[in-house]
C-alpha positions as CSV (number, residue, x, y, z in Angstrom):
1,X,0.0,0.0,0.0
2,X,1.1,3.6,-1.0
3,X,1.8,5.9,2.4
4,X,1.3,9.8,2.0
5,X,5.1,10.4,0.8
6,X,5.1,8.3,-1.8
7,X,1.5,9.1,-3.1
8,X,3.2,12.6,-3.4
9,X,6.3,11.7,-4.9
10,X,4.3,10.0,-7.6
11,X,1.9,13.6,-8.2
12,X,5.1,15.6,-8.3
13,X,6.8,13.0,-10.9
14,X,3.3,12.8,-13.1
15,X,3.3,16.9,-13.1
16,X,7.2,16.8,-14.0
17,X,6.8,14.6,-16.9
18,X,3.5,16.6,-17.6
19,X,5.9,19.5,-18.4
20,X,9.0,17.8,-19.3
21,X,9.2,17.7,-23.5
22,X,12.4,16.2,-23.4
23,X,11.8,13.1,-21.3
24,X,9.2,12.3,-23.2
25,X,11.0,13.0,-26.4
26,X,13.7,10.2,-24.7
27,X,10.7,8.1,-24.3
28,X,11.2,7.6,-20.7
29,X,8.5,5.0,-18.8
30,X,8.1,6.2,-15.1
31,X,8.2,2.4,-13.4
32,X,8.5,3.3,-10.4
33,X,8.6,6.7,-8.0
34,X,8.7,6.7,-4.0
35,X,9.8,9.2,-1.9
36,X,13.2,9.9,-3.1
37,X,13.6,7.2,-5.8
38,X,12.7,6.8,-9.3
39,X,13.6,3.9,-11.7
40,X,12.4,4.6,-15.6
41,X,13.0,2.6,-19.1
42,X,13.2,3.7,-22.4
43,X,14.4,1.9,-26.0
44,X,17.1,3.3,-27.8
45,X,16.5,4.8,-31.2
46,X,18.1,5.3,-34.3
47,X,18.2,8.7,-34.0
48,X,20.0,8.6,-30.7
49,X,23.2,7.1,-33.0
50,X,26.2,9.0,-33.4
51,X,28.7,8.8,-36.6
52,X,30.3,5.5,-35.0
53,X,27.1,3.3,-34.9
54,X,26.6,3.6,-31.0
55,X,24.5,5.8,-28.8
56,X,25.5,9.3,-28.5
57,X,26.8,9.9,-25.2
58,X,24.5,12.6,-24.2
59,X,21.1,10.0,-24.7
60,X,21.9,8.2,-21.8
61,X,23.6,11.2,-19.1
62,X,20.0,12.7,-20.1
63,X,18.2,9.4,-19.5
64,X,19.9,9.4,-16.2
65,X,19.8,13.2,-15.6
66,X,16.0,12.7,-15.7
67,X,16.1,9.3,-12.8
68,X,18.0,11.7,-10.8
69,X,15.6,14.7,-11.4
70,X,12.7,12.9,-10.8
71,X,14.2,11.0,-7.6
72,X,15.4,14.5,-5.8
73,X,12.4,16.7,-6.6
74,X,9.8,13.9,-6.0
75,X,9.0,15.4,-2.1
76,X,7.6,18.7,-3.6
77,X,11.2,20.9,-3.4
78,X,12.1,22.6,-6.4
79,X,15.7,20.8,-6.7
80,X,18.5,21.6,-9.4
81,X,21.6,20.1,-10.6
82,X,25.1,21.4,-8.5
83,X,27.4,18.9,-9.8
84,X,26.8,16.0,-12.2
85,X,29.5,13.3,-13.5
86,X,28.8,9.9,-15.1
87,X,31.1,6.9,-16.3
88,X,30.0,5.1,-19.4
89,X,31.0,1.3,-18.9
90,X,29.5,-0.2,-21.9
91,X,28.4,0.6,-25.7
92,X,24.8,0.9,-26.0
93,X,23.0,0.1,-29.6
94,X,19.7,0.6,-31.6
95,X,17.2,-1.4,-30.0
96,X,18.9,-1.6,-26.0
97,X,16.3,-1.4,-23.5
98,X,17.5,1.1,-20.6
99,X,16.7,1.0,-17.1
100,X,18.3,3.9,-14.7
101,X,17.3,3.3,-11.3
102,X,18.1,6.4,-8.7
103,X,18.8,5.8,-5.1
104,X,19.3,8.9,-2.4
105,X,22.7,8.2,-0.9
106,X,22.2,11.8,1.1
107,X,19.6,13.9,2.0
108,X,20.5,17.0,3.8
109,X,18.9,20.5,4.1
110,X,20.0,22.3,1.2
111,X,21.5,19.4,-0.9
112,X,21.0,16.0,-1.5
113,X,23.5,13.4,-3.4
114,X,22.2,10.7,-5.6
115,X,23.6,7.3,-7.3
116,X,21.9,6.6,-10.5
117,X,22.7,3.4,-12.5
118,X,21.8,2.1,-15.8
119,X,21.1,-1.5,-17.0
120,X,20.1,-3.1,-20.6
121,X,18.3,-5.4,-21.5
122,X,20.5,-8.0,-20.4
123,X,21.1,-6.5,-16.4
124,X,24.4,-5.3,-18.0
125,X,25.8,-2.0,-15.9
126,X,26.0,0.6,-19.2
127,X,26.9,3.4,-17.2
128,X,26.9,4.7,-13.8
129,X,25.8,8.2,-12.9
130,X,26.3,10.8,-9.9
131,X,24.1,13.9,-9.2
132,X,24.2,16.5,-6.4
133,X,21.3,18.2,-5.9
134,X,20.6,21.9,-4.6
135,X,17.4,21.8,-2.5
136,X,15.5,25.9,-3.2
137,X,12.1,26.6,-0.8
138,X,10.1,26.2,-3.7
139,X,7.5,23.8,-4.3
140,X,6.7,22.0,-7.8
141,X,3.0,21.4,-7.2
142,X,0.3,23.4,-4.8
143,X,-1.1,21.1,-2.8
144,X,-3.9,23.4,-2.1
């Protein structure tokens, strides 16, 4: 059964992705949200190819950029990206089938720090992902 935070992280993640052209541009699936997690799939596309037959580097930092997003704004705080870094471990191709799964590793007053990994397919790690977070007084969604 869903408890009041995570029913809330799941309204703020359906507004985000209300509003978020680029996500669903990416295709992202939101799988699964609770209070400060998110884990999302999306299919690679030929479009997302670069000159040497593999993904562009950018399609998955943004797939992950958007777990992480939707993981540290998910309890209603406006949240924006401080520092970001990412390690690409394998090739990705036309066709993979990404999973990014974000987990909070640190959730302090006016940052929080987030682990983000991505999986095909096959459960193979395709790239690993850091984000820190800024944490404004803002809220994403009036709750009335």
């Amino acid at each position: 059964m869903e408890n009041n935070n995570d029913k809330l992280a799941r309204e703020v993640v359906d507004h985000m992705m209300e509003n978020d052209a680029f996500s669903q541009w990416l295709g992202i699936e939101v799988l699964e949200i609770r209070e400060s997690y998110s884990r999302i799939r999306m299919t690679i596309r030929k479009e997302m190819v670069n000159g040497f037959g593999i993904v562009h580097g950018g399609v998955p930092f943004s797939f992950a950029d958007s777990a992480f997003a939707f993981a540290c704004n998910n309890r209603n705080n406006l949240s924006v990206a401080l520092d970001t870094s990412i390690n690409f471990i394998k090739a990705v191709q036309i066709g993979d089938v990404l999973i990014a799964e974000a987990l909070e590793a640190h959730n302090g007053r006016s940052t929080g720090l987030y682990n983000i990994t991505i999986t095909n397919q096959n459960d193979d790690l395709v790239a690993q992902f850091k984000g820190l977070c800024f944490r404004t007084n803002k809220k994403l969604i009036d709750l009335g």
